[in-house]
N, C-alpha and C positions, 0 to 999 in steps of 0.2 A: 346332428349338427355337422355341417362340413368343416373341413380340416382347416380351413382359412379363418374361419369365426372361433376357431379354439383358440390355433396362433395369437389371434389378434387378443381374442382374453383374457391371454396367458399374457402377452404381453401387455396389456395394460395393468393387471393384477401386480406387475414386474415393478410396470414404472408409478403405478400413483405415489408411491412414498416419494420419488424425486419429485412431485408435481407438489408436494408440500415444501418444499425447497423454497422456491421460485428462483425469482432473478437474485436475490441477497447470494448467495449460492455462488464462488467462483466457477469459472467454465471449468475448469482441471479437477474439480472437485466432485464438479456434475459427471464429467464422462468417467473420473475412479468408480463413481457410484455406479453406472451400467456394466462395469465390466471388473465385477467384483467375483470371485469366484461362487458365490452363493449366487449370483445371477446369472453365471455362463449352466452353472448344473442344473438351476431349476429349468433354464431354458430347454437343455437339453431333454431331462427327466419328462419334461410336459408333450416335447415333440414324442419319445418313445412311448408314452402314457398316447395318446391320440395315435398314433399308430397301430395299438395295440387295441383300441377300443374299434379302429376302421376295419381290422380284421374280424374282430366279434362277432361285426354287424356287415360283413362280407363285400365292403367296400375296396376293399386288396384282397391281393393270396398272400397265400401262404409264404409264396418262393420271396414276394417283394416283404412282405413283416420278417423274413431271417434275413434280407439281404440289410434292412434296418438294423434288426438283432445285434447283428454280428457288427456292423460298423459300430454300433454304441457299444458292445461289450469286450471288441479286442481292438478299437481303436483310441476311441474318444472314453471310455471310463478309468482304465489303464493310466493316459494321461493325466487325466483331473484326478483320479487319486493320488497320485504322485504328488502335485500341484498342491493338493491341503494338505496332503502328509508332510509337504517341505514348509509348509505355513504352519504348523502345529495346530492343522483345522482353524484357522481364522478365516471363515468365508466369506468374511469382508475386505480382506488382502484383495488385491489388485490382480486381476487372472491374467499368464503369460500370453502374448501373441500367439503363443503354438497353441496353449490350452484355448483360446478364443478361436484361431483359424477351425482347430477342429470342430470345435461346434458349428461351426458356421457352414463345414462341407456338412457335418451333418443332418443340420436343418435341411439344406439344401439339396439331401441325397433323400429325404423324408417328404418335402415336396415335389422331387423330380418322380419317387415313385407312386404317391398319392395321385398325384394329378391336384394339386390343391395351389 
């Protein structure tokens, strides 16, 4: 399965709880709920899990699954643990700007090396 149809699973699997919301739902209420810290990790968790499985199956090397590696485990998990640890683990708290930015290069460094 290519890396886009994972993404896309991953994120839908993310969002159907908000799709039971609907419109009743404030807007301020809707976007806490995407960017909650339980949904910035799973996101991230799901791109490192899919990276890890494209190397198995020798869709990257080596050199680009540690350059993944290494950004999710000395840059963006560091953060986000900090992040819950300062929540007392409520991963339903509202994830910082910096904790969201960094996922966001991450996906995006996950995609640049996939080719996905």
């Amino acid at each position: 399965m290519k890396f886009s149809k994972l993404v896309l699973l991953a994120g839908l699997a993310l969002a159907t709880p908000l799709a039971y919301q609907g419109c009743a739902t404030a807007p301020d209420q809707r976007v806490q709920a995407v960017q909650t810290l339980g949904t910035v990790g799973a996101s991230a968790k799901a791109a490192m899990d899919t990276a890890t499985q494209l190397l198995k199956v020798n869709q990257i090397t080596v050199a680009q699954w540690q350059s993944i590696a290494n950004f999710y485990d000395t840059k963006f998990q560091p953060s986000y643990n900090l992040a819950v640890a300062a929540v007392q683990a409520n991963l339903s708290s509202i994830a910082s700007p910096d904790v969201i930015n960094l996922s966001a290069q991450f996906l995006a460094l996950v995609a640049q090396l996939t080719g996905k």
